[in-house]
MISESE-677530 format. One line per field, with one value per residue (C-alpha): residue number from 1; residue in one letter; z, y, x. Coordinates in steps of 0.02 Angstrom, whole numbers, plus 50000, padded with zeros to 5 digits. Example, Ala and Ser with C-alpha at 12.3 -4.5 7.8 and 13.67 -1.06 7.14 Angstrom:
REM residues 2
k: c(1 2)
r: c(a s)
w: c(50390 50357)
v: c(49775 49947)
u: c(50615 50684)
This chain:
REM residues 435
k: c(1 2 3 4 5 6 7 8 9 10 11 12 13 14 15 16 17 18 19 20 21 22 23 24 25 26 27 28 29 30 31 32 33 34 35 36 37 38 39 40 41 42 43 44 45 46 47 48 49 50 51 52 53 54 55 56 57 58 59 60 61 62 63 64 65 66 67 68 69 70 71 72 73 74 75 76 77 78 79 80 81 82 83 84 85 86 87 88 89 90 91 92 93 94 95 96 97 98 99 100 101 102 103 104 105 106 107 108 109 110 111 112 113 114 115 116 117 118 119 120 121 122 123 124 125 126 127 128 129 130 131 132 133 134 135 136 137 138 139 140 141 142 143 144 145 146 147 148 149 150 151 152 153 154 155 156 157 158 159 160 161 162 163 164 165 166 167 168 169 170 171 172 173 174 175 176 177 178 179 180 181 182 183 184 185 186 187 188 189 190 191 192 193 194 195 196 197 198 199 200 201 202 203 204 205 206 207 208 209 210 211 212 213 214 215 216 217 218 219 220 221 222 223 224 225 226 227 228 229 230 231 232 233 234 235 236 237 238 239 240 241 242 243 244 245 246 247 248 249 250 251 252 253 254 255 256 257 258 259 260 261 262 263 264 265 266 267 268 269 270 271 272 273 274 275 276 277 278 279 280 281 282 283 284 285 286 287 288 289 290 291 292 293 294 295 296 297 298 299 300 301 302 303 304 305 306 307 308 309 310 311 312 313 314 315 316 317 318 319 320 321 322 323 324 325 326 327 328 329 330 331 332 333 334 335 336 337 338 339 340 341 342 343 344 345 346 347 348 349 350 351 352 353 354 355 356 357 358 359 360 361 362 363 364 365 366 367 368 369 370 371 372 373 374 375 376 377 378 379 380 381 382 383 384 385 386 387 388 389 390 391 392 393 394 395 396 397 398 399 400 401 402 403 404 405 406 407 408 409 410 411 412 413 414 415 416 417 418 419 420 421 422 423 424 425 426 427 428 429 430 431 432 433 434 435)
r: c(x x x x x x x x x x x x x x x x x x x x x x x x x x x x x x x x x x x x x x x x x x x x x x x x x x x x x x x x x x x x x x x x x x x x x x x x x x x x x x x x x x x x x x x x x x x x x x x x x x x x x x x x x x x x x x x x x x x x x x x x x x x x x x x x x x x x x x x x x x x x x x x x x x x x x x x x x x x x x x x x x x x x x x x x x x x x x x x x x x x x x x x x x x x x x x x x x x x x x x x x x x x x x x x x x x x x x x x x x x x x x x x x x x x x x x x x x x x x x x x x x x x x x x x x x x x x x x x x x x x x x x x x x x x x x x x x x x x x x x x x x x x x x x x x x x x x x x x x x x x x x x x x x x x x x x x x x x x x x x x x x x x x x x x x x x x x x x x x x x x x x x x x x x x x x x x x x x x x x x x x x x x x x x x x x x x x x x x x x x x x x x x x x x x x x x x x x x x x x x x x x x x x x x x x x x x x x x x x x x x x x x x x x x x x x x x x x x x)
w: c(51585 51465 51318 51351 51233 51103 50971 50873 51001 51029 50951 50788 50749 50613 50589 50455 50431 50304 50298 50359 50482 50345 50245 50402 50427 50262 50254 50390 50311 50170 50265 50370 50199 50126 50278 50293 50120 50150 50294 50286 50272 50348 50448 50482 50287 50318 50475 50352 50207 50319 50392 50231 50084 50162 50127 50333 50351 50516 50547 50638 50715 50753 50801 50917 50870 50857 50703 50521 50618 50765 50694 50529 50663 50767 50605 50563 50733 50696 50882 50926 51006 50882 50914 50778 50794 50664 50769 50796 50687 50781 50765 50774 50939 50991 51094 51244 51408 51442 51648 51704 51869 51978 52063 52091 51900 51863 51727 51570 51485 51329 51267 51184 51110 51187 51351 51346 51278 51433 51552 51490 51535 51702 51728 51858 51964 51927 52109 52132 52121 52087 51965 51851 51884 51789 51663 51608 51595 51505 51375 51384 51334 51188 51112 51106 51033 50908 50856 50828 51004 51029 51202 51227 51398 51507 51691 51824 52021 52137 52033 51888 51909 51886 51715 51632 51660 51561 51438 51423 51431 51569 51641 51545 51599 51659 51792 51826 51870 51967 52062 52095 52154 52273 52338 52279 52238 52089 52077 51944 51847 51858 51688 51578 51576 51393 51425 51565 51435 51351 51350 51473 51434 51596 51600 51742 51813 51799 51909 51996 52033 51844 51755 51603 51568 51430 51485 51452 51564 51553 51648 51507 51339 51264 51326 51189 51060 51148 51163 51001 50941 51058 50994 50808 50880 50944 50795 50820 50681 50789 50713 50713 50657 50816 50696 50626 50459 50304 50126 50045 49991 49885 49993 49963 49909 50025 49976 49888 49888 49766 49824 49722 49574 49645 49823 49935 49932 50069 50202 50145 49989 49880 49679 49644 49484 49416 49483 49389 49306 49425 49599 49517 49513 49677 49763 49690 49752 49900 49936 49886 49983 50138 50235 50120 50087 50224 50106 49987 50123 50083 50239 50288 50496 50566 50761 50837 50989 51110 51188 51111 51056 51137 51036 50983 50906 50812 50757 50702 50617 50514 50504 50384 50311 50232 50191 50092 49996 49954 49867 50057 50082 49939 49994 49881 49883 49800 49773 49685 49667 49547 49624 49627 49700 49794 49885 50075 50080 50269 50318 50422 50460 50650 50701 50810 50962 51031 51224 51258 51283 51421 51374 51205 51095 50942 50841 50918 50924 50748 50701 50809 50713 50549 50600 50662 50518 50409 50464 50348 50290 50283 50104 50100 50134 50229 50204 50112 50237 50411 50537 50685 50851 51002 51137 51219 51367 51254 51072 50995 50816 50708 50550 50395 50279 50107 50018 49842 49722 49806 49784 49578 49661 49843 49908 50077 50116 50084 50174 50328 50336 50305 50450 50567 50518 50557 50709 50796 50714 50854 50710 50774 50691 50532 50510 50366 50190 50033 49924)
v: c(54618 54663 54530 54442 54516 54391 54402 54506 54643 54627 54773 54721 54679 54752 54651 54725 54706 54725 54701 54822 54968 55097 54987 54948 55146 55155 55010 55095 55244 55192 55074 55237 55335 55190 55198 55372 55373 55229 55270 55122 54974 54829 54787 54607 54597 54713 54600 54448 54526 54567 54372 54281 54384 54451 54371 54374 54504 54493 54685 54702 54807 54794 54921 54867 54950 54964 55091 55127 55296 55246 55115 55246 55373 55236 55171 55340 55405 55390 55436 55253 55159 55018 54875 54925 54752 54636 54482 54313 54168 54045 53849 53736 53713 53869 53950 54049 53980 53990 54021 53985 54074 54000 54122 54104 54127 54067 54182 54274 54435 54364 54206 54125 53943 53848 53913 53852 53679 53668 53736 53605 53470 53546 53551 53440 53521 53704 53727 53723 53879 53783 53676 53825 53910 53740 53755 53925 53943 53758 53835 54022 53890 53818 53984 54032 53869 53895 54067 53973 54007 53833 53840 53767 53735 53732 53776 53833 53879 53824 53767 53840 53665 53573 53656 53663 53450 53456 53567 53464 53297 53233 53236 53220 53385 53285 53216 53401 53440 53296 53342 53522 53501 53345 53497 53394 53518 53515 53471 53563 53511 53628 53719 53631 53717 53739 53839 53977 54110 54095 54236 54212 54195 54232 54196 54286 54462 54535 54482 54620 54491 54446 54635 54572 54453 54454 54434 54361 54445 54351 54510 54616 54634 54718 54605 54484 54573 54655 54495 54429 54592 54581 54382 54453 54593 54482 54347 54228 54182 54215 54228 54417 54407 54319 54196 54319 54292 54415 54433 54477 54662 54753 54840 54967 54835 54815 54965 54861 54941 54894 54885 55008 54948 54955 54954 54818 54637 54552 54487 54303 54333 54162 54130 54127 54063 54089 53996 53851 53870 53717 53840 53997 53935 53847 54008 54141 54024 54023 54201 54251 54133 54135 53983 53866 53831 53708 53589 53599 53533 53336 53283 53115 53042 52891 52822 52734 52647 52711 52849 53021 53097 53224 53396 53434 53259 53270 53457 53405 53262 53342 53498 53342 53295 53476 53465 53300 53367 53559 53571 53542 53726 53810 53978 54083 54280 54428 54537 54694 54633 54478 54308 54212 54026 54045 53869 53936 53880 53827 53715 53870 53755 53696 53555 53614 53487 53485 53453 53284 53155 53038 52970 52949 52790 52793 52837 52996 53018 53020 53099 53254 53258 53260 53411 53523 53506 53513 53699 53844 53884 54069 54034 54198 54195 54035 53851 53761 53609 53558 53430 53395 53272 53224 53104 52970 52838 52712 52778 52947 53025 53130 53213 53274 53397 53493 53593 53531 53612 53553 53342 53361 53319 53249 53102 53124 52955 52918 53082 53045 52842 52946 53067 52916 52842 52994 53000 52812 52856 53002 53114 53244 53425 53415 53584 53719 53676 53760 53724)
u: c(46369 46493 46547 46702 46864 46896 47048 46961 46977 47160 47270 47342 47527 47600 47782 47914 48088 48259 48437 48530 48449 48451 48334 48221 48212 48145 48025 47954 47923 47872 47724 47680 47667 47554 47438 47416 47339 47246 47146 47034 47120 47094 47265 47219 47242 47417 47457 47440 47520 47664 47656 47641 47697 47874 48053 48129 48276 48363 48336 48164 48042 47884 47709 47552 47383 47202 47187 47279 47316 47400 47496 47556 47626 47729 47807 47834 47910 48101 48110 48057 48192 48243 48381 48516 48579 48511 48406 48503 48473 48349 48393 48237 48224 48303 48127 48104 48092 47901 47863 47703 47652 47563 47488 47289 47241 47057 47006 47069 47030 47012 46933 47028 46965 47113 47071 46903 46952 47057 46925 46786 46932 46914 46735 46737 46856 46805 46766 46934 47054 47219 47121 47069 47222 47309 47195 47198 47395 47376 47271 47376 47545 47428 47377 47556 47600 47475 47522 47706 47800 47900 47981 48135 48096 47917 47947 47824 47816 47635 47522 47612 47727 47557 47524 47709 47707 47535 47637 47762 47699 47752 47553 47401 47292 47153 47307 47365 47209 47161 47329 47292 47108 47178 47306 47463 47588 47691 47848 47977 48134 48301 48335 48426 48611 48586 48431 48498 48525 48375 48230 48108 47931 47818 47617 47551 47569 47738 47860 47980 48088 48103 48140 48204 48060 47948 47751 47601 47474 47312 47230 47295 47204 47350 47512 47463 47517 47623 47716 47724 47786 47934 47971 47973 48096 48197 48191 48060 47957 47785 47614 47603 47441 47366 47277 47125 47094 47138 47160 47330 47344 47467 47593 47754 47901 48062 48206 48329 48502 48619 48828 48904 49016 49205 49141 49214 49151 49076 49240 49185 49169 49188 49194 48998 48902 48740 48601 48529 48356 48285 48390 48285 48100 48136 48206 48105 47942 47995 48047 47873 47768 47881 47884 47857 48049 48009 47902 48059 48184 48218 48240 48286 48327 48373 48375 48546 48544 48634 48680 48669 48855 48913 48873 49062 49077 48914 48985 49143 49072 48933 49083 49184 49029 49019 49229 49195 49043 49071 48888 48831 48922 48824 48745 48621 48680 48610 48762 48726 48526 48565 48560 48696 48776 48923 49045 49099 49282 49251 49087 48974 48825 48813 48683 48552 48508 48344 48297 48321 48170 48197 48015 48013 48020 48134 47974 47929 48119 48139 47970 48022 48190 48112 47985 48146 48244 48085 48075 48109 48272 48333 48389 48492 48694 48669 48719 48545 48578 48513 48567 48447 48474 48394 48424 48321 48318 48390 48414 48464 48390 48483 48400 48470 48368 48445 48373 48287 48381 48539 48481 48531 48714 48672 48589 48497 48495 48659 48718 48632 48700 48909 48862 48824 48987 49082 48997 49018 49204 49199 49283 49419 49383 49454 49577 49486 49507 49476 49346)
């Protein structure tokens, strides 16, 4: 009998990306040249390296692979079709819609840990095809969770309905399964309106009647990278390196091109200064250990009773908040390869709202606040500041997180309490102002 794949089988994920598509192109190249002479490397330590040691640019592209061979010639192959557009900017919150199929499903072709947990939670009902079929795609929407894929939305058909309420908390799995092995069928919500444009996310076989979906075939070794290669493609900040282990290796550095002297300056171009000695060793940490700009956020959130405001009032007020307090506008640049602080004359930063929570107590409410706008700020050419809400049965939490260097001049706290005040004031958009 042949041993079951496991992640260490799966083809490896090699993620890269730059500014601007001429930059990408020669990232790319560069990488190929690297692995060409270095026949035996190790890409889980590249995969990593890539993961954990790279500054995010919004160009993207990404290769699928099982040697340093294979994966050198795809970078290499300018032929490869490549998005020219740079990927969008995703808010906390801001996921996939993640379709679970459900379609007799009892087994997957790899073994993944999650999958198992689930199955032992099933052992009783094993017997049962729907039952197994809920637990596998429970444990498939873990993995993915675990290798960073937040959903904005869990939805499922059959038994698939059974597995996205586990998902999403609605059931406890042991209930899901108790429901599929007593034949109950599940019952799903609509998509949210908010949600109808968002990529979809399918776990189960492709679906003709879906073209445009992304998938997550469990009967397919290869979709799994395959997938989150297509997320980082398209923006998401997926685990590319499917959670194997590696060491950090020296790699070819990211083509920085210079704007010539004379040449034109950027269409929003604002007066810019220096950056502070405390703004340098908090930026240049973070751009080489990317991620952790998210431990530097001081983020602060609050729960009102009530119900939540609607999203252009919460806009226009935190829009006013960043009118009355320019620093809230500051945005770190790197014209011509020097850093420097620059004021937008016009508050750019637009709070991101997270699916409501009909459930949730005003704890939960405002832990899941904080976590959002705890997330990892791009840091480059956009406002340092993040503004978070969700909605309950009875109460409503909004979050408020800035970035460290920026709390010399700014008080969280106090911030957050003038935000609420603009908000139960239902603040009109106030007309553009200079700095």
């Amino acid at each position: 009998m042949n041993r079951p794949l496991t992640v260490t089988d799966l083809p490896r994920v090699l993620a890269v990306s730059a500014r601007d598509p001429e930059s990408l192109a020669e990232t790319r190249g560069r990488l190929a040249a690297w692995l060409e002479n270095t026949p035996d490397a190790d890409l889980d330590d590249v995969a990593l390296t890539l993961r954990t040691g790279r500054e995010r640019f919004p160009c993207r592209y990404a290769v699928t692979g099982d040697s340093a061979a294979e994966v050198a010639a795809l970078l290499a192959d300018v032929g490869a079709p490549a998005d020219p557009d740079p990927a969008p900017v995703r808010a906390p919150g801001d996921g996939p819609l993640l379709l679970l199929d459900g379609t007799a499903l009892t087994s997957a072709s790899v073994d993944l840990p999650e999958v198992a947990d689930a199955l032992r939670v099933a052992r009783g009902h094993t017997d049962v095809e729907a039952a197994r079929t809920v637990a596998v795609l429970y444990g498939l929407a873990a993995w993915l969770r675990a290798r960073g894929v937040t959903p904005c939305a869990v939805r499922g058909t059959g038994a698939g309905a059974l597995a996205a309420a586990a998902v999403r908390g609605d059931l406890t799995l042991p209930d899901a399964l108790s429901a599929a092995a007593a034949g109950i069928p599940g019952t799903d919500e609509d998509l949210p309106e908010e949600h109808t444009g968002a990529p979809v996310v399918v776990i189960g076989a492709p679906r003709p009647d879906a073209p445009d979906a992304l998938t997550l075939d469990p009967a397919d070794g290869t979709s799994y990278a395959r997938l989150l290669a297509e997320l980082w493609r398209r923006g998401y900040e997926a685990d590319t390196s499917l959670g194997r282990p590696g060491s950090r290796v020296r790699l070819p550095g990211h083509p920085f091109r210079r704007r010539e002297p004379g040449g034109p300056a950027p269409a929003d171009a604002a007066p810019t200064r220096p950056l502070t000695p405390y703004e340098q060793r908090w930026l240049f940490y973070d751009l080489v250990r990317h991620g952790s700009s998210g431990d530097h956020n001081a983020a602060v959130a609050t729960v009102v009773p009530g119900p939540p405001p609607a999203p252009d009032v919460l806009s226009a007020a935190f829009a006013e908040l960043q009118r009355r307090h320019p620093a809230l506008r500051t945005v770190f640049s790197e014209p011509g390869g020097r850093w420097q602080a620059r004021t937008l004359p016009t508050p750019d930063a637009r709070p991101a709202a997270l699916v409501p929570d009909p459930d949730s107590g005003p704890e939960h409410l405002r832990e899941s606040v904080l976590d959002a706008a705890r997330q990892p700020l791009p840091l480059r050419d956009t406002p340092l500041v993040r503004c978070c809400s969700r909605g309950g049965p009875a109460h409503w939490a909004v979050a408020l997180a800035v970035y460290e260097p920026l709390t010399a001049t700014l008080d969280p706290r106090r911030l957050l309490d003038e935000l609420v005040g603009l908000v139960g004031a239902d603040t009109p958009p106030a007309p553009p102002q200079p700095a």
